[in-house]
C-alpha positions as CSV (number, residue, x, y, z in Angstrom):
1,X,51.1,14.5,-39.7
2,X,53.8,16.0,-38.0
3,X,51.9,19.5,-37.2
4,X,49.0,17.3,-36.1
5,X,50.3,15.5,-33.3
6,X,51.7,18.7,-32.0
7,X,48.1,19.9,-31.3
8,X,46.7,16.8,-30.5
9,X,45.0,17.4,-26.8
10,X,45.0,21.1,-27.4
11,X,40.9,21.0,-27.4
12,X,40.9,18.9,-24.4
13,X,43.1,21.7,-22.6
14,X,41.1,24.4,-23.6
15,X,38.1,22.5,-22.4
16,X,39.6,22.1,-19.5
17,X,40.4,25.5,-18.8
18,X,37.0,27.4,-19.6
19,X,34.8,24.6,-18.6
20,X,34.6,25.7,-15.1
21,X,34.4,29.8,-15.8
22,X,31.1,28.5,-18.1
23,X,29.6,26.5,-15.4
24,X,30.2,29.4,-13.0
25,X,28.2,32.1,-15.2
26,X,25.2,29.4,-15.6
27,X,25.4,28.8,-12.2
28,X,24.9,32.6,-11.3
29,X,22.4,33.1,-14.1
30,X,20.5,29.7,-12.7
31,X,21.0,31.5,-9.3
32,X,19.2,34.8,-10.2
33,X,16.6,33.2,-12.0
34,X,16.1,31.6,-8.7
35,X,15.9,34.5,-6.6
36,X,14.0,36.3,-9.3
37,X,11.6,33.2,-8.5
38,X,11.6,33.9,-5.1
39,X,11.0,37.1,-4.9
40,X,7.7,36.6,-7.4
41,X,6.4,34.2,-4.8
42,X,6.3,37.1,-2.2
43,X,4.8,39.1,-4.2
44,X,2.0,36.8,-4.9
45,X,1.6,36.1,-1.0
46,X,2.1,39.3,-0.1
47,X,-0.7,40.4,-2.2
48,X,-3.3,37.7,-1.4
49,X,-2.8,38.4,2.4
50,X,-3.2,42.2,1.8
51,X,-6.4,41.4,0.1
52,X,-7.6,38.9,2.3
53,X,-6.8,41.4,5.4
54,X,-8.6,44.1,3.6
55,X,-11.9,41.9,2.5
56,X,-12.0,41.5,6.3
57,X,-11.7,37.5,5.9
58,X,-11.9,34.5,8.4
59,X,-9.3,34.9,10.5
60,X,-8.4,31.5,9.7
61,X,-7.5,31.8,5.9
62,X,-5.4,34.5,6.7
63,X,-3.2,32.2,9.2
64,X,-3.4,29.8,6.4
65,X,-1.9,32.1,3.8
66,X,0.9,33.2,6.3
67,X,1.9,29.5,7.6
68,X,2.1,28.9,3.5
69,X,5.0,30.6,3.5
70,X,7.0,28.5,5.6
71,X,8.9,29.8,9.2
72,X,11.7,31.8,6.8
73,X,9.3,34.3,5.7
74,X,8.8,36.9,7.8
75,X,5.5,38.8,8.2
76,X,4.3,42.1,9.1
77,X,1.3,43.8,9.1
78,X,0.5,47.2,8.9
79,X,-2.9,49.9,8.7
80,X,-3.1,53.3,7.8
81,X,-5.1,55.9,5.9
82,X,-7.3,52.8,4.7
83,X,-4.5,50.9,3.3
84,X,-4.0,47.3,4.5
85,X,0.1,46.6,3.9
86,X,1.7,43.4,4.6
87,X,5.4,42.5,4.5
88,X,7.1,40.1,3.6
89,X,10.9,39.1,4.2
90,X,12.7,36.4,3.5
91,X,16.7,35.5,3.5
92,X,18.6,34.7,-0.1
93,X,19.7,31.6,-1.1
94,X,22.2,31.4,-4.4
95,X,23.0,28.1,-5.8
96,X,22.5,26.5,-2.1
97,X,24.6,29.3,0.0
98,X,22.7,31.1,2.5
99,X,24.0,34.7,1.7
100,X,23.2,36.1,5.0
101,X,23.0,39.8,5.4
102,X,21.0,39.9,1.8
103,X,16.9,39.6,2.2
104,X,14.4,40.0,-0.3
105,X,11.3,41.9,1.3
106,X,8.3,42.8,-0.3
107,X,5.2,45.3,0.6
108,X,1.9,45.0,-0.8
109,X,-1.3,47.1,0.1
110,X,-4.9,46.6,-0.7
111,X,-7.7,49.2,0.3
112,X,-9.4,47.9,3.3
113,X,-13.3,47.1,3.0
114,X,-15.7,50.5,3.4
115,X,-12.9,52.9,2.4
């Protein structure tokens, strides 16, 4: 009995101890996931306005697509040797900190219409 209630609490101090070094790695992993997220979503919008651009659509879907995104995304557009490109850029968030300085941008082209 003796040996036992030398060790008694010893779980609880090594809970203690690497509880927060284990909430830190999921929160990173949680965090990445996140961006991986995010930067999946640009690729899908990047791409549907390339296309849209390219199929010479209204005008109107296209400003649809791009106010989809929201005022952080940036857009740009750009057309050369037949290729309709859009970017895309957009600041990085990780776990709710704005890590200013790191974007995510994405480029997407289609083939524009009659090339």
């Amino acid at each position: 009995m003796a040996a036992a209630r030398k060790e008694s609490g010893t779980v609880t101090a090594e809970l203690v101890l690497t509880l927060p070094a284990v909430l830190l790695v999921l929160g990173l992993a949680l965090g990445a996931m996140s961006i991986q997220l995010q930067r999946m979503q640009l690729v899908t919008a990047a791409s549907d306005i390339a296309r849209a651009i390219a199929r010479e659509e209204p005008m109107a879907l296209v400003d649809a697509l791009v106010l989809d995104l929201g005022s952080e995304v940036g857009f740009e557009f750009l057309e050369e040797d037949g290729l309709v490109c859009v970017v895309l850029k957009s600041g990085v968030e990780l776990i709710g900190i704005d890590l200013t300085g790191f974007d995510l941008i994405e480029t997407q082209c289609a083939k524009a219409q009659g090339q």
